[in-house]
C-alpha positions as CSV (number, residue, x, y, z in Angstrom):
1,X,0.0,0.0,0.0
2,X,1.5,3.2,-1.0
3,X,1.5,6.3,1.4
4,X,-1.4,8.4,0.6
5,X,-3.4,5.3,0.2
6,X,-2.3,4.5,4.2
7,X,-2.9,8.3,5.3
8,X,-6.9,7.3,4.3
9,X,-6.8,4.1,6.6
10,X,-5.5,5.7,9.4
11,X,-7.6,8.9,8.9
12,X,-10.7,6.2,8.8
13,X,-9.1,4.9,12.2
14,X,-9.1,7.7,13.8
15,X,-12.8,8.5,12.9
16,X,-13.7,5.0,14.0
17,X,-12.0,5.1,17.2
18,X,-13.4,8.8,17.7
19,X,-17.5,7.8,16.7
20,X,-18.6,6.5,20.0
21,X,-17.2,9.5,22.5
22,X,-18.6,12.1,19.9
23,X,-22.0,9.9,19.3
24,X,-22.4,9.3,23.0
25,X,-21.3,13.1,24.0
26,X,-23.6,14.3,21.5
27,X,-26.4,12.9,23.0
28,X,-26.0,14.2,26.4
29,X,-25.3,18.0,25.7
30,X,-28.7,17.3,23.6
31,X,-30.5,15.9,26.3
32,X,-29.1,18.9,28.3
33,X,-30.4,21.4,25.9
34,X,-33.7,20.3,25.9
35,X,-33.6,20.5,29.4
36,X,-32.6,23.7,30.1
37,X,-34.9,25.4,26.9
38,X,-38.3,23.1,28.5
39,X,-39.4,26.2,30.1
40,X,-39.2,28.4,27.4
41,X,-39.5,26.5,24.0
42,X,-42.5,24.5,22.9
43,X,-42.0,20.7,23.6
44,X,-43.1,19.9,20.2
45,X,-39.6,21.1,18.7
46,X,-37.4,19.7,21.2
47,X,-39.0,16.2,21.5
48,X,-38.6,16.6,17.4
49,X,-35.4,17.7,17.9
50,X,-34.4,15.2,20.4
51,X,-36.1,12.4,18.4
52,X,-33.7,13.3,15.4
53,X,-30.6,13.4,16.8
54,X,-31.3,9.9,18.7
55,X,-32.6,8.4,15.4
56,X,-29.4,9.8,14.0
57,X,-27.1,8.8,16.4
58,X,-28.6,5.0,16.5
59,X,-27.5,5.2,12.6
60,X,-23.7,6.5,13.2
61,X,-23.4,3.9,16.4
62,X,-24.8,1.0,14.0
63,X,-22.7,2.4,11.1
64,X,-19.6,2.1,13.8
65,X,-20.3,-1.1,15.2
66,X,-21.1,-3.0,11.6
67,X,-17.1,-2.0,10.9
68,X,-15.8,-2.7,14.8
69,X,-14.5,-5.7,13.9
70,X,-12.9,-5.3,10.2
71,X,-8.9,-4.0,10.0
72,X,-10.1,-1.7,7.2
73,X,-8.4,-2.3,4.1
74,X,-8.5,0.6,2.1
75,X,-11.9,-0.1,0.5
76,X,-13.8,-0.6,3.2
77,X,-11.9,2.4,4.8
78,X,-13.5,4.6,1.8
79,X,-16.8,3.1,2.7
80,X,-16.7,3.6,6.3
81,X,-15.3,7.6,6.3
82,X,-18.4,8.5,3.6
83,X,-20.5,6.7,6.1
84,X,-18.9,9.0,9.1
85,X,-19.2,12.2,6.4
86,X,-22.6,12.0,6.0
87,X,-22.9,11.7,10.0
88,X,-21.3,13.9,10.7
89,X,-23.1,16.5,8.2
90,X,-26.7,15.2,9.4
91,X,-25.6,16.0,13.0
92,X,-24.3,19.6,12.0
93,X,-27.6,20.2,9.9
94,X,-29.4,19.2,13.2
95,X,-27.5,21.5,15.7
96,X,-28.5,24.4,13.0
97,X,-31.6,23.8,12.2
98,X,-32.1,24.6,16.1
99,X,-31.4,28.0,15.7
100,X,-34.9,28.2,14.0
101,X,-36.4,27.3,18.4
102,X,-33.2,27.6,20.5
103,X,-33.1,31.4,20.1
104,X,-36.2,32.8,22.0
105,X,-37.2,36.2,21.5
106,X,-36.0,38.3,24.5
107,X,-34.3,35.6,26.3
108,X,-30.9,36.4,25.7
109,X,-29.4,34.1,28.7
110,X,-31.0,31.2,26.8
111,X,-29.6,32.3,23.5
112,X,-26.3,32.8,24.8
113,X,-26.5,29.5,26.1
114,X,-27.1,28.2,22.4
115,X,-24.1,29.7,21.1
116,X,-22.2,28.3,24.0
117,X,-23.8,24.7,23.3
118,X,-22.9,25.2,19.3
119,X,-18.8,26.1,20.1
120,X,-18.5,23.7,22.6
121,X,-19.6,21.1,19.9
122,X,-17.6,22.4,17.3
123,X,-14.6,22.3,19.9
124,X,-15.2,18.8,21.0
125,X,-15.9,17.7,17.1
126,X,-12.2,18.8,17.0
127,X,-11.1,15.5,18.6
128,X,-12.9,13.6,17.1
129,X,-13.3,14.6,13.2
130,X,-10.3,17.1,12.8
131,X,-8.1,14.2,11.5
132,X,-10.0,14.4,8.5
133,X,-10.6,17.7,7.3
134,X,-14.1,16.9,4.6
135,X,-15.9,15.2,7.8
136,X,-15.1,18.3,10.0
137,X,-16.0,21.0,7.8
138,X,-19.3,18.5,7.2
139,X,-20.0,18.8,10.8
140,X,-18.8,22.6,11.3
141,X,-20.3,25.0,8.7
142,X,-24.3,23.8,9.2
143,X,-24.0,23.8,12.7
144,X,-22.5,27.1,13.2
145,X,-23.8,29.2,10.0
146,X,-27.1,29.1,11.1
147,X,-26.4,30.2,14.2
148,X,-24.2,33.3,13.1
149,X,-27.4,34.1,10.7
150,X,-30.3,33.6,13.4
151,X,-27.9,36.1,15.6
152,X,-28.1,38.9,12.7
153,X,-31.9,38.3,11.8
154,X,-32.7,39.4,15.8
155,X,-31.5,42.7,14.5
156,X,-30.2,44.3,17.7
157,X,-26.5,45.8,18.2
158,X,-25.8,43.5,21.2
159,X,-26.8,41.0,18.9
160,X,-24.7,42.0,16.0
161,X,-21.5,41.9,18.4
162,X,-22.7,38.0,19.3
163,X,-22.8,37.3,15.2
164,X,-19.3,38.8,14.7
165,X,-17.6,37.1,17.7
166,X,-19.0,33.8,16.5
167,X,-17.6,34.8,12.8
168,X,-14.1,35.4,14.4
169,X,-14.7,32.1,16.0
170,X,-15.5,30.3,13.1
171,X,-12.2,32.2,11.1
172,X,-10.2,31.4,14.0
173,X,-11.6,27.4,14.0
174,X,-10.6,27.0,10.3
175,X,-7.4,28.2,10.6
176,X,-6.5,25.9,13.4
177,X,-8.1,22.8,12.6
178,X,-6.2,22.9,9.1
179,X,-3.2,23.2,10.7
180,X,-4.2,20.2,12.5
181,X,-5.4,18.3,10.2
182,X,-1.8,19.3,7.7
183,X,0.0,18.6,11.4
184,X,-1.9,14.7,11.5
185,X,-1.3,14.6,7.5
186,X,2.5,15.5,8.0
187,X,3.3,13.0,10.7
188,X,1.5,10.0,9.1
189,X,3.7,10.5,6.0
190,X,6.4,10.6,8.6
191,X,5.2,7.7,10.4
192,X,5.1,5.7,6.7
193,X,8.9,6.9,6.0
194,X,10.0,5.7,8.9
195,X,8.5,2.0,8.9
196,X,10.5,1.8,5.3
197,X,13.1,3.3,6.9
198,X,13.1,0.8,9.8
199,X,13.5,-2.0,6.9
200,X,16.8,-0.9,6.5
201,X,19.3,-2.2,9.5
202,X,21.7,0.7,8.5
203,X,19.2,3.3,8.9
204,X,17.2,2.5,12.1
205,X,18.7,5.5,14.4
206,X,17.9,7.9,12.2
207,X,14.3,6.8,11.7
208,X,13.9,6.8,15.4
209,X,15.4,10.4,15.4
210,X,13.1,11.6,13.1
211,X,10.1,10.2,14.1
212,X,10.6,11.7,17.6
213,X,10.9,15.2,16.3
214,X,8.2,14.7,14.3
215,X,5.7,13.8,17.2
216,X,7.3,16.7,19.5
217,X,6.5,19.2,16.5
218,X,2.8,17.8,16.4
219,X,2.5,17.8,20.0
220,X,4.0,21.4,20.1
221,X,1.7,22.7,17.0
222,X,-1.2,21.1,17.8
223,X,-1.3,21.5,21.8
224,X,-0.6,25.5,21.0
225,X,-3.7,25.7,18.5
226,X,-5.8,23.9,20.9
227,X,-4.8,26.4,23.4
228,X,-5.9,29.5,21.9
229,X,-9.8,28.8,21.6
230,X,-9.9,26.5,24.8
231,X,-8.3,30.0,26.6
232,X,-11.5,32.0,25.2
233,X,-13.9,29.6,26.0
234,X,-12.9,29.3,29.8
235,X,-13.0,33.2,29.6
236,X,-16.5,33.3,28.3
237,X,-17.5,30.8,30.7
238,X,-16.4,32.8,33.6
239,X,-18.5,35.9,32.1
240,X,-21.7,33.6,32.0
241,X,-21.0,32.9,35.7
242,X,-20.8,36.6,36.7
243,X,-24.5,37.3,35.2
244,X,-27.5,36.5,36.8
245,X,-28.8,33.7,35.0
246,X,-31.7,31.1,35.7
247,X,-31.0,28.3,37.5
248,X,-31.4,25.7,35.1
249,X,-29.2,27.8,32.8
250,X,-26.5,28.2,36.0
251,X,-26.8,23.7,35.7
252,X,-25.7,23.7,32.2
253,X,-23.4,26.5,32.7
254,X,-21.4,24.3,35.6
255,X,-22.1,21.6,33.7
256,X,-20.0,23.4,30.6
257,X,-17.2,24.5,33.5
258,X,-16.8,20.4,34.2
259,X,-16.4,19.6,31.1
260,X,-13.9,22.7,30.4
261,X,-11.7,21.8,33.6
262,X,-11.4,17.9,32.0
263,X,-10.0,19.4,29.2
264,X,-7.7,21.7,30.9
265,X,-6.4,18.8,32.9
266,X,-5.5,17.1,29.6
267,X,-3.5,20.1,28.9
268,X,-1.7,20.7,32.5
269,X,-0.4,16.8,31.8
270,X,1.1,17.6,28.7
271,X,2.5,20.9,29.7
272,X,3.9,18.7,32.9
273,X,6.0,16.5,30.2
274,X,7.2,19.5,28.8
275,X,8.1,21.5,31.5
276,X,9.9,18.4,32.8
277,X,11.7,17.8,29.1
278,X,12.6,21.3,29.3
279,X,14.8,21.0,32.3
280,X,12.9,23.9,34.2
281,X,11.5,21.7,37.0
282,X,14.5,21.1,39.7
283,X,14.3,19.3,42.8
284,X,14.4,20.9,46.4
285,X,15.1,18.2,48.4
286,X,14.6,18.5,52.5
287,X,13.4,16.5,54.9
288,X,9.7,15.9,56.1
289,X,7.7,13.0,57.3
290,X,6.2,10.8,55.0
291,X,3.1,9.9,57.6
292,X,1.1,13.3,57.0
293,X,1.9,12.7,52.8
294,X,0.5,9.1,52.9
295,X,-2.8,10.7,55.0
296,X,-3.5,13.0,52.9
297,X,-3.1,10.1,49.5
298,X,-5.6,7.9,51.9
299,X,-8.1,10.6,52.5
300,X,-8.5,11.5,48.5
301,X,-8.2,8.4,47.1
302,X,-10.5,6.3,49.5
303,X,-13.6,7.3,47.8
304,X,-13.1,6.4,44.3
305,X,-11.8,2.9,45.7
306,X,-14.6,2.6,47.7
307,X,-16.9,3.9,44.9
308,X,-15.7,0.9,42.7
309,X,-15.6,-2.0,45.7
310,X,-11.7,-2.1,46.7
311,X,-10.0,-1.9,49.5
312,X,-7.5,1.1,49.9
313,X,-5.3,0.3,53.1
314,X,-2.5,3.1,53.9
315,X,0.8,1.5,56.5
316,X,1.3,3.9,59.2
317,X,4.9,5.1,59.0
318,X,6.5,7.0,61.1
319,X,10.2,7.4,58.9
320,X,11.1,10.8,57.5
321,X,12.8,11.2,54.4
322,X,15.2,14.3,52.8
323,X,13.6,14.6,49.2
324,X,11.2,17.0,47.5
325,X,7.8,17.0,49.2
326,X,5.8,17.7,46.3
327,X,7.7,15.1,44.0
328,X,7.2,13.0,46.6
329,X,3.2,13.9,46.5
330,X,3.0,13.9,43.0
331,X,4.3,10.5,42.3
332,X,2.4,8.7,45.0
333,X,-0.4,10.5,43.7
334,X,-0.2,9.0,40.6
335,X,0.4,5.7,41.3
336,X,-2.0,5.9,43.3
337,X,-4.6,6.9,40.8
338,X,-3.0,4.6,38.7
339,X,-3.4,1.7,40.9
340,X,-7.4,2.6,41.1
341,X,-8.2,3.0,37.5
342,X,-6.7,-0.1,36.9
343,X,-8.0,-2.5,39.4
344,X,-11.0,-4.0,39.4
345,X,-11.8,-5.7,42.3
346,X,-9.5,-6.7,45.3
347,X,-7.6,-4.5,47.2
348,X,-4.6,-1.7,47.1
349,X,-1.9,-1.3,49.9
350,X,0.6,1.2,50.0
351,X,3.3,1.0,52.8
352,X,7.1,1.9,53.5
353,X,10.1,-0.9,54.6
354,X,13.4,0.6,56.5
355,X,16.6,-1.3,54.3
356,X,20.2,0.4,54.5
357,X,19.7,4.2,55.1
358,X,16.5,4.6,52.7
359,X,12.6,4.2,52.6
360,X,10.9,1.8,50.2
361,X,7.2,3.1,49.1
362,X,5.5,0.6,47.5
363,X,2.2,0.6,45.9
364,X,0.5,-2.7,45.4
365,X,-2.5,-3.5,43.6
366,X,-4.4,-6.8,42.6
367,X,-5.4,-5.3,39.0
368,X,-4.8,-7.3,35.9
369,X,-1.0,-6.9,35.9
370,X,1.3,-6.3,33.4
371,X,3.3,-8.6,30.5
372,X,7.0,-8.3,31.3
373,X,7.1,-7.2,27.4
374,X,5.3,-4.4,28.5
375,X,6.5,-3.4,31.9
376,X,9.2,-0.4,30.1
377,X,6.7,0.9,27.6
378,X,4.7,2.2,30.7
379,X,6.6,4.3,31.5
380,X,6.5,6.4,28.0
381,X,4.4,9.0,27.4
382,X,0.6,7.6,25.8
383,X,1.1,4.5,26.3
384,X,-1.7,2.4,28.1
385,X,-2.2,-1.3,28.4
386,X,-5.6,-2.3,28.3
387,X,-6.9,0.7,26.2
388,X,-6.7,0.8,22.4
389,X,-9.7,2.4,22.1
390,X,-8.4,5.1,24.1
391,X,-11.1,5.6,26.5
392,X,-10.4,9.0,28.3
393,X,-11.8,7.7,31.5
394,X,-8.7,5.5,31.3
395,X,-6.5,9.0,31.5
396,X,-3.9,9.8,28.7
397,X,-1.2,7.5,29.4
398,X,1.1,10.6,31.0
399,X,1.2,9.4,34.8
400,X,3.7,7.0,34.9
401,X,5.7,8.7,32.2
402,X,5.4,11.9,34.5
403,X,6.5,9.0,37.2
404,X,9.5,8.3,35.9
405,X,10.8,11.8,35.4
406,X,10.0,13.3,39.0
407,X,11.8,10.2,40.4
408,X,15.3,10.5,37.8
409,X,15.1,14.3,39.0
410,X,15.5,13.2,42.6
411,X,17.7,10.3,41.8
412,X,15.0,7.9,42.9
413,X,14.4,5.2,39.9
414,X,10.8,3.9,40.0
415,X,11.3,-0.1,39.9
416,X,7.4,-2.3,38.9
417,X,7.3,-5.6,39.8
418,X,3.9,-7.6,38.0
419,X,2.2,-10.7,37.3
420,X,-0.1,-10.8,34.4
421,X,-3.5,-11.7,36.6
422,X,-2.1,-11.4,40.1
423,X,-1.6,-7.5,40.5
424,X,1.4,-4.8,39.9
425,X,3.5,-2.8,42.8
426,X,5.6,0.2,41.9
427,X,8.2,1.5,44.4
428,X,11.0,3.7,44.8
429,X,14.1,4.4,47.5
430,X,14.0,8.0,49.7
431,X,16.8,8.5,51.4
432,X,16.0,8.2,55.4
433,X,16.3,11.5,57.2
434,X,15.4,12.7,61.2
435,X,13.4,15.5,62.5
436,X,16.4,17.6,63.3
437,X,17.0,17.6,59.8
438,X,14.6,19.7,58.9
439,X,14.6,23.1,58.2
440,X,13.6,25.8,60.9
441,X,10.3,27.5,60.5
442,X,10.8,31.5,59.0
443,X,8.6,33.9,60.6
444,X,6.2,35.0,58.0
445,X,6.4,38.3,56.7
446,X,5.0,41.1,57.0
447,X,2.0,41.4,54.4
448,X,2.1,44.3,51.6
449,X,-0.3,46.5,51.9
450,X,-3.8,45.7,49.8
451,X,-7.1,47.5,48.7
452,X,-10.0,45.4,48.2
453,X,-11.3,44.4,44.4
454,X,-10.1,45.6,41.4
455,X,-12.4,49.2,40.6
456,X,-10.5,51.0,38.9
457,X,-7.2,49.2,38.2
458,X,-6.1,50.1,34.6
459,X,-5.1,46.7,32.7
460,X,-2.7,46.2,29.4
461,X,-3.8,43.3,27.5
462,X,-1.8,42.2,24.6
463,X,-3.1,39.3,22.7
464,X,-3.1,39.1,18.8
465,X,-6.1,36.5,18.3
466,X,-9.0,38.7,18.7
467,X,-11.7,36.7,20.2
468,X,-9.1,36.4,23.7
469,X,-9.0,40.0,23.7
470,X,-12.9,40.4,23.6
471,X,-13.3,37.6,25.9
472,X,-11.1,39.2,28.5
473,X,-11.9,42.4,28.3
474,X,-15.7,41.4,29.3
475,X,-14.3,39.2,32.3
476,X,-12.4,41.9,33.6
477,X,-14.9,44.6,33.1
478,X,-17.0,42.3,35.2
479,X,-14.5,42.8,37.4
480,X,-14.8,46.7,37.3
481,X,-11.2,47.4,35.9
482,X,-10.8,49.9,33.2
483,X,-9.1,47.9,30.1
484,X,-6.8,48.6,27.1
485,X,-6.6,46.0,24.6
486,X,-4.0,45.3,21.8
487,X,-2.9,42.8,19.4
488,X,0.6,44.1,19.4
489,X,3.3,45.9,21.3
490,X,3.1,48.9,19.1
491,X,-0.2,49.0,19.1
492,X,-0.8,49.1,23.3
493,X,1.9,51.9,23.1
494,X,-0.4,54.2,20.8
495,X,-3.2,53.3,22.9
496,X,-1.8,53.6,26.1
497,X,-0.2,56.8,24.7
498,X,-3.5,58.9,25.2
499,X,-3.6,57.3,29.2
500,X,-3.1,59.9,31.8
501,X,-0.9,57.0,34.1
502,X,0.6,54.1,33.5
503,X,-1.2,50.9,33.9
504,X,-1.2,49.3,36.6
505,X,-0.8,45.6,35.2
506,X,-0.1,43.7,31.9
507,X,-1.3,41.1,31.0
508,X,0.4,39.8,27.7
509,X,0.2,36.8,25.9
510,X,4.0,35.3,24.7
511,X,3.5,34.3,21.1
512,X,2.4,37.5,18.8
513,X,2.2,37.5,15.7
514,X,5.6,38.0,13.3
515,X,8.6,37.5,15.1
516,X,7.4,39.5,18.1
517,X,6.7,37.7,21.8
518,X,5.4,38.9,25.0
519,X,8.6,39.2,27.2
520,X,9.9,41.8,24.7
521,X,6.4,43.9,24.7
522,X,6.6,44.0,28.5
523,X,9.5,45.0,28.5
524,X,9.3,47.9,26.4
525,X,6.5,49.1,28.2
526,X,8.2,48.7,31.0
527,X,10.6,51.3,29.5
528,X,8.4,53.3,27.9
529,X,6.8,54.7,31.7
530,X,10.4,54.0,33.3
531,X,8.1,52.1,36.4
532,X,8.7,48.2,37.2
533,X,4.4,47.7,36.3
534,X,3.7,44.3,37.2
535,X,3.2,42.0,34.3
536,X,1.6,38.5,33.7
537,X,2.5,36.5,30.7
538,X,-0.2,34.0,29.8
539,X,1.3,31.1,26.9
540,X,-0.2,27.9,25.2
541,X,3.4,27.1,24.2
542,X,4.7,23.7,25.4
543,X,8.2,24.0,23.3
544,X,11.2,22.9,26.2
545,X,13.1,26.1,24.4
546,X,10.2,28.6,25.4
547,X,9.6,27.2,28.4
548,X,13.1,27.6,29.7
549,X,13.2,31.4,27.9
550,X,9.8,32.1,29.7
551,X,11.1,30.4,33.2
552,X,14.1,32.7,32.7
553,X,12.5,35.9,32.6
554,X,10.8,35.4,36.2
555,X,7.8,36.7,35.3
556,X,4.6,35.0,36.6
557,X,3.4,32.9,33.9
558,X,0.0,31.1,33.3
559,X,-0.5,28.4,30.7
560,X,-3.7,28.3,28.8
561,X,-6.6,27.4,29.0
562,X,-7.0,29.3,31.9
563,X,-9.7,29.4,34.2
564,X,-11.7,32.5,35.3
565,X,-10.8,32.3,38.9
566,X,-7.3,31.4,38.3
567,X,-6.7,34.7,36.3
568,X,-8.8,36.6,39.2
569,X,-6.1,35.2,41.9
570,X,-3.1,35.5,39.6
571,X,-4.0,39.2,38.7
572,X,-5.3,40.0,42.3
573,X,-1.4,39.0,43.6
574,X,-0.1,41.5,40.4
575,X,-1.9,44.2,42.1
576,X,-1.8,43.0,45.8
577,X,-5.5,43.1,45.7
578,X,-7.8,41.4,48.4
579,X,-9.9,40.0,45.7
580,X,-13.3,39.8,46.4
581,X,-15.2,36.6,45.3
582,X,-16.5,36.3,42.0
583,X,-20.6,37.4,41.4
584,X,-22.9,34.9,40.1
């Protein structure tokens, strides 16, 4: 099979494997719809509604399941993406058509709550279709047109604004799922190179070295793109949350914020592999007891063991080790959750042996075990035994690889002992330590003096996707600052040029358009009103080189998405602000 004709089977993979998730998701944020719009729409139209997209998704899950079992040769690849195209393009003609009912007049909450239901389908249709750019686009453009026209037939200027953030949405969703979907294209091809490259005994390092920079500019291109609308989303979310809203629209809306904060998890694992590739994470060992660490695992895990029938049982210990506490948390943690997911009856115990000057932790579990071929591969990054479907309820396949690299940092090897059918335990070696070891408590200092909210607090924000900019300037309106937006460094210093004072924070995203980035922009605003003004830098890069550039400056730094009340407390420690809590 030659390679384009390959690219088609795997894009027809990745559909398959992508069907149920979307089919099954689909469902429930319809379900939820109808729901929330019962008071206010007539039940004819949404039991219509919610009769179609059932009939529908029977058809796409029957569509799926007739090709479960078929390795999908090229032919019946063809057969099965049409099949998914014309889903796919029923579903999106569905989600449109219910702008003609899902836009009440004069309830703007519930209308608002449309839109949000429309991108937050087009955003989770990007994980599932945006491998294949026809079956996407078949999806996007009749779910989302009819909403951007339904928006301008209302007529009002409020309105209006709604219509032309949704087209900057939509410019800004075809830009980035192309690049995707080139990005998925690109590493295939790679992929194929490299299994003929393989072939050849001479060759076989430089495959390997090319098909790991390949995957780390995929990872790096594609987590970045993801970034940018995922960041606006959570933004808009938190404006939802600061209006007063009915209560079955505040439901969906927290509803909406779960599903965001899954996502964003997603992304803080990755950007945990990265900032740990980068070299920018360093251990600070000292010494601490292990007993109040191994409480605080017991106390959050015991409820989702409990929840599915096992028996979590915690060792007291009473040792204390010199190593980095929240290493040390983070890799028990893991295992831990680890040890749950993947058990399925039985018990899990986790305890600590004394042997020539260190602690053994241990974490053993009576799961399914693992094949001794398998027991390194773990350890890399996706990799999952068990889970070829890759079921998300499984995780990503990032703990263990996140494992490995907190332990080499401390010097600390994670060694797995398992038995296919009789259970895995994981363990590593702290070195032992006393109390007197430990360091001597500082006296906190004194506090800075704070004001309370943020009224009147003039805020720089430098972004150069537009939608981010709108989405931000709303939240932090909400909160009462006054707000300058630009998309570039020159253009804040024209606008900021007019200001009587110099603002009191920045807030600047890294990567700008051309060749220009956020650290030089605060920098030369810094110069430009000769005052230290406190500065955020907000990035969706996950590049090791950036990461160290940005770690470098000493700036604080969030990574996007970011969520509503994590901006709030990063801005409120900018400005020293006793930030009052959020409204709604």
């Amino acid at each position: 099979m030659n390679t384009p004709d390959a690219i088609v089977v795997e894009q027809a993979r990745f559909l398959h494997r992508n069907t149920p998730p979307a089919v099954i998701g689909g469902v429930f944020v319809v379900a939820t719809v109808v729901v929330v719009f019962w008071p206010v729409v007539e039940a004819k139209y949404l039991l219509a509604w919610l009769a179609a997209i059932t009939l529908l998704s029977c058809w796409r899950m029957w569509s799926w399941h007739a090709y479960r079992n078929q390795d999908l040769p090229l032919t019946v690849a063809r057969r099965w993406m049409r099949a998914a195209f014309i889903g796919a393009f029923l579903s999106g003609a569905l989600w449109g058509a219910a702008a003609l009912f899902l836009i009440p007049p004069g309830q703007v909450s519930y209308q608002l709550i449309y839109l949000w239901a429309v991108s937050m389908m087009a955003v989770g249709a990007m994980f599932s279709f945006s491998g294949h750019y026809p079956t996407y686009m078949a999806y996007f453009i009749p779910s989302t047109f009819p909403a951007v026209a339904a928006m301008l037939w209302q007529g009002s200027i409020a309105h209006s604004g709604f219509a032309a953030g949704m087209v900057i949405y939509i410019a800004i969703v075809f830009r980035f799922v192309s690049t995707y979907n080139r990005m998925f294209i690109e590493a295939q091809k790679l992929r194929f190179q490299n299994l003929d490259l393989v072939a050849q005994l001479t060759e076989q390092m430089e495959a390997a070295k090319s098909a790991n920079l390949a995957k780390s500019r995929f990872l790096a291109a594609a987590s970045h793109d993801l970034r940018q609308p995922m960041h606006a989303l959570n933004l808009y979310l938190g404006g939802l949350n600061g209006l007063e809203l009915p209560p079955a629209a505040k439901a969906a809306l927290g509803n909406a914020e779960q599903c965001a904060q899954t996502m964003d998890d997603m992304f803080r694992a990755l950007l945990d592999i990265s900032r740990l590739d980068a070299g920018s994470v360093q251990a600070e060992p000292r010494a601490f007891a292990i007993a109040p660490l191994l409480d605080r695992i017991r106390v959050e895990h015991e409820p989702d063991a409990r929840a599915k029938g096992l028996d979590l049982r915690v060792a007291p210990c009473s040792a204390w080790v010199r190593a980095d506490p929240g290493f040390v948390d983070r890799i028990l943690r893991n295992l831990t959750t680890n040890a749950v997911r993947h058990t399925a009856r039985g018990r899990i115990l986790i305890g600590c042996r004394r042997k020539d000057g260190a602690l053994r932790i241990a974490v053993h579990d009576t799961g399914a075990g693992i094949a001794p071929e398998q027991q390194r591969l773990v350890f890399e990054e996706f990799y999952q035994v068990g889970n070829p479907e890759r079921d998300r309820s499984k995780g990503m396949g990032l703990g263990l690889a996140i494992v490995d690299r907190l332990a080499k940092l401390m010097q600390a090897n994670v060694q797995l002992a398992s038995t296919p059918g009789r259970g895995s335990t994981f363990s590593f070696e702290l070195p032992l330590a006393t109390r007197a070891d430990a360091p001597q408590a500082e006296a906190a200092p004194r506090p800075l003096a704070a004001r309370r909210g943020f009224a009147g607090s003039l805020v720089a924000v430098i972004d150069d996707e537009q939608m981010i900019l709108d989405a931000t300037r709303s939240l932090l309106e909400q909160w009462e600052c006054e707000v300058v937006t630009a998309v570039s460094g020159a253009s804040a210093m024209e606008k900021l040029s007019t200001s009587t004072r110099a603002p009191d924070a920045i807030v600047c995203d890294y990567r700008l358009r051309g060749a220009e980035n956020g650290l030089a922009v605060i920098d030369a605003l810094r110069s430009e009103f000769n005052q230290d003004i406190p500065a955020l830098l907000i990035t969706g890069d996950t590049g090791p080189e950036r990461l160290r550039e940005i770690e470098a400056s000493g700036l604080s730094v969030l990574h996007k998405p970011v969520q509503n009340e994590v901006l709030r407390q990063a801005l409120g420690n900018l400005l020293r602000v006793v930030a009052e809590p959020a409204r709604g």
